[in-house]
C-alpha positions as CSV (number, residue, x, y, z in Angstrom):
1,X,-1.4,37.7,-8.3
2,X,-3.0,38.2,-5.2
3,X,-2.3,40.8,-2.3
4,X,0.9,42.1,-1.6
5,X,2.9,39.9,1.2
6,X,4.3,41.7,4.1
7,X,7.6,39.5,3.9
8,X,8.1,39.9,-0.4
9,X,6.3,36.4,-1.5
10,X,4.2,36.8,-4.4
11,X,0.4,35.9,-3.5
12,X,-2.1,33.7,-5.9
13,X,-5.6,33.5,-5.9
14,X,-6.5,30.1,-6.6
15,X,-9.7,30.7,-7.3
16,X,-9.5,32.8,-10.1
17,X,-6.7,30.7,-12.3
18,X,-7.7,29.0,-15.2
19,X,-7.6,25.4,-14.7
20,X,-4.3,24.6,-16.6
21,X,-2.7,27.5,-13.9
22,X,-3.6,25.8,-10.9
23,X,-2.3,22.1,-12.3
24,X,1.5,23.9,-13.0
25,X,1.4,25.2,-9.4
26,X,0.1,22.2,-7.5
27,X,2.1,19.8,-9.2
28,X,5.2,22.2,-9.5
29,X,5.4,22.9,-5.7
30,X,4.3,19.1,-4.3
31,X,7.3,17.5,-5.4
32,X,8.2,15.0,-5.8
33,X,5.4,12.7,-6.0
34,X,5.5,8.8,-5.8
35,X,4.2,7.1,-9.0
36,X,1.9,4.7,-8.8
37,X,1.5,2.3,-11.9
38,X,-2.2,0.7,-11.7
39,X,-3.3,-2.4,-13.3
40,X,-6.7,-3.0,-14.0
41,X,-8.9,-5.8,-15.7
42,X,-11.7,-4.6,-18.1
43,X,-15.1,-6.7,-18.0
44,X,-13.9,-7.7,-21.4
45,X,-10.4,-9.1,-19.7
46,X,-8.2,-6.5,-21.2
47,X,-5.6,-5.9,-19.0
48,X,-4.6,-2.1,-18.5
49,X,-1.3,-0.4,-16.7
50,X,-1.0,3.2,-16.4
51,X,0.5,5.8,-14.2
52,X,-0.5,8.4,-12.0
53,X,1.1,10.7,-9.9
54,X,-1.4,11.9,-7.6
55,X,-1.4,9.2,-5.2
56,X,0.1,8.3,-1.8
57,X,-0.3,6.1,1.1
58,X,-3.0,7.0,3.9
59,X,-3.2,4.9,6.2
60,X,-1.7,2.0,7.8
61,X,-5.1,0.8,10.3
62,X,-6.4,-0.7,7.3
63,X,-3.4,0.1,5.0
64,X,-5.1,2.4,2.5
65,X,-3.6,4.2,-0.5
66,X,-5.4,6.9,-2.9
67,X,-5.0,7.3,-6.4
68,X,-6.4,10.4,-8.1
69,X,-7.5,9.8,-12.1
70,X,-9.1,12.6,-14.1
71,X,-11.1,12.2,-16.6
72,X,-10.7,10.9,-20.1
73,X,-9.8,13.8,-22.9
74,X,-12.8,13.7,-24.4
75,X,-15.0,13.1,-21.5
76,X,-16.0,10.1,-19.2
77,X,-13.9,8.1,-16.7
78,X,-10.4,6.7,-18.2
79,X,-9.7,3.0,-18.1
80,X,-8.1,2.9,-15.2
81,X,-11.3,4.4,-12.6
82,X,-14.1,2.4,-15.2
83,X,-12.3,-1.0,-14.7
84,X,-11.5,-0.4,-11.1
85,X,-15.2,1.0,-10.4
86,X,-16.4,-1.5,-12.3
87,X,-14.3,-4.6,-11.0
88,X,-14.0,-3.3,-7.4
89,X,-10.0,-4.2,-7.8
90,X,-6.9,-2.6,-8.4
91,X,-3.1,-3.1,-8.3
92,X,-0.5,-0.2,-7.6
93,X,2.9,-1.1,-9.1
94,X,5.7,1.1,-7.9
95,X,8.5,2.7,-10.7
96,X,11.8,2.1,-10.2
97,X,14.7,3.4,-12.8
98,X,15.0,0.4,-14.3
99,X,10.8,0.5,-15.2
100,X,10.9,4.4,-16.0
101,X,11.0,4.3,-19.8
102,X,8.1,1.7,-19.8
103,X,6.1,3.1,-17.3
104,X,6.2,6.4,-19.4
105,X,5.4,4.6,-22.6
106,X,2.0,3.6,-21.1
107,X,0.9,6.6,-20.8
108,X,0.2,7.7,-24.3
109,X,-3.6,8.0,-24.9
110,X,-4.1,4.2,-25.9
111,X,-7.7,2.9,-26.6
112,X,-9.6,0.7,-23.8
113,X,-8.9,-2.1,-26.0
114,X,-5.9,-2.1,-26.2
115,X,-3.2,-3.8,-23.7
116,X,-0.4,-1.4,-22.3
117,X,1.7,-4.1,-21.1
118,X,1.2,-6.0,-24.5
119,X,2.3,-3.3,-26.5
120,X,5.3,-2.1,-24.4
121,X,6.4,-5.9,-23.6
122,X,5.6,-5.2,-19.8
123,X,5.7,-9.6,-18.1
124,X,2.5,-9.9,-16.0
125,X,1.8,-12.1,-13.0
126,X,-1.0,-13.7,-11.4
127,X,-2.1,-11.5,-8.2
128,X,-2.6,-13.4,-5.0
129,X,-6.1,-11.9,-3.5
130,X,-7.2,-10.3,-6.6
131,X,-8.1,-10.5,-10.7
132,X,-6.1,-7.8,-11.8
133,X,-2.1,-9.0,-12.8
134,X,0.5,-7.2,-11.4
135,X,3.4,-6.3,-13.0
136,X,6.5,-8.9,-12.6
137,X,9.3,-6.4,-12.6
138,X,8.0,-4.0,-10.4
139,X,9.6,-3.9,-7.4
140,X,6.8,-3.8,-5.0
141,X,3.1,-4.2,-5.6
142,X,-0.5,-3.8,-3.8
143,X,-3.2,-5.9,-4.5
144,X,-6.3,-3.2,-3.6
145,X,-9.6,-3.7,-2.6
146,X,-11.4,-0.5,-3.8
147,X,-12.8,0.7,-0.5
148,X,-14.5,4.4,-1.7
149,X,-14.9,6.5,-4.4
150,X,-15.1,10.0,-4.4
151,X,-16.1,11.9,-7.7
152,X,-15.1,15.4,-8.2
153,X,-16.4,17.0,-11.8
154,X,-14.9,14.4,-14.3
155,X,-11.9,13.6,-11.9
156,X,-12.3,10.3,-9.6
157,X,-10.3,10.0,-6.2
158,X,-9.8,5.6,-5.2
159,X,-9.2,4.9,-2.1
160,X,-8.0,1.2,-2.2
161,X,-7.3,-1.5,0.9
162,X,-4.0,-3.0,0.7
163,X,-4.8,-6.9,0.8
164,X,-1.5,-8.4,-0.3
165,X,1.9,-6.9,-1.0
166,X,4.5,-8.2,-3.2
167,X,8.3,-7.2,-3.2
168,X,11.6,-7.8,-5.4
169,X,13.7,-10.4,-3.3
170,X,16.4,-8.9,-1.2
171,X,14.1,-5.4,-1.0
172,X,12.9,-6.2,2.3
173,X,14.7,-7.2,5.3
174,X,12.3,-10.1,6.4
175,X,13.0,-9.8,10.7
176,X,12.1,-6.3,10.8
177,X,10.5,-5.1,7.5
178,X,12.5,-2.4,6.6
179,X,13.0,-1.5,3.0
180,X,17.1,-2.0,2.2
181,X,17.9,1.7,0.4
182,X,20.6,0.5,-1.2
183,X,18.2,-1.8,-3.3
184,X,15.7,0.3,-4.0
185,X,15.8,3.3,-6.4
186,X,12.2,4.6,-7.0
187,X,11.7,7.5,-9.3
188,X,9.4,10.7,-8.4
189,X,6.9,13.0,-10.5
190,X,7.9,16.2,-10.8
191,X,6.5,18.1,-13.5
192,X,6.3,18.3,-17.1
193,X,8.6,15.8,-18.4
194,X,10.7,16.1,-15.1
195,X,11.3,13.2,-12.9
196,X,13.5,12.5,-9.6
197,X,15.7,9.8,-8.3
198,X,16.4,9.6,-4.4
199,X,20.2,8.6,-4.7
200,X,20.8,11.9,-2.7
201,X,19.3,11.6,0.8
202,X,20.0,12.3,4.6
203,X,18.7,11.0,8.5
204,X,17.5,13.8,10.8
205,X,16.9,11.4,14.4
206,X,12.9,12.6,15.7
207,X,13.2,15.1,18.6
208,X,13.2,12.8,22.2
């Protein structure tokens, strides 16, 4: 605990918490968190899907989203950053409800040569720009161009292009690109275990 608050709030120095303390309150408090669901190709063409919560869109001029990977339990990159370091290619997969138990099940700690959608029964198909497959059932996918890395300790921070985006027929509304809400149920990281739908939502109009 830090200082004492004027207005009651308890205070926390980030700097002194142990590492585990800082995850519960970052990932407790930014919620929820879209999931994105990369695949990767290895250099020996073993195809790899996992997820990863730290991620978001940052840009539209390129379109540009970041995905956050730390590092492998017993040291070194994890599949995911080696093959997309490596291969200079991504693909972000998005989670709906209908893809939550699978994408959950490929994140167990399997070995890089091993295939996550093999194992969980996930159907691939071919990508348009780039190697990697995407994932058939996912309701919307980027084809990424790794544009920069950034490296922090053991964690690695990909900042990927957009080059091509796929979506479930019906999902968008082809004259004016709007997503139908009605046909799309993502699912959001919370914490822990604890995960989100967005079946409760409301419109606020943007100040004139």
């Amino acid at each position: 605990m830090g200082a004492d608050s004027p207005n009651g709030a308890d205070g926390w120095d980030v700097r002194t918490l142990a590492p585990t303390e800082r995850y519960k309150l970052l990932t407790g408090l930014v919620v929820p968190r879209p999931i994105a669901w990369v695949s990767t190709i290895s250099a020996q063409g073993v195809v790899n899907a996992a997820p990863f919560s730290f991620f978001n869109a940052v840009g539209d001029a390129p379109p540009m989203v970041m995905v956050s990977i730390d590092g492998a339990p017993g040291g070194g990159l994890k599949d995911t950053s080696r093959n997309a370091v490596e291969s200079g290619e991504f693909v972000v997969n998005l989670v709906d409800e209908g893809l939550a138990e699978a994408m959950n099940a490929t994140s167990a700690p399997f070995g890089p040569e091993v295939s996550e959608p093999e194992v969980v029964g996930l159907a691939l198909a071919p990508s348009q720009v780039v190697e990697p497959p995407r994932l058939a059932d996912a309701p919307a996918s980027f084809e990424c161009r790794l544009h920069t890395v950034v490296p922090f300790d053991d964690r690695r921070i990909l900042f990927g292009e957009v080059v091509w985006i796929w979506t479930r027929p019906g999902l968008i509304d082809p004259a004016t690109k709007r997503v139908d809400l009605d046909a799309y149920h993502p699912v959001g990281r919370l914490f822990g275990s604890y995960y989100t739908r967005i079946s409760d939502r409301f419109s606020m109009r943007r100040p004139e």
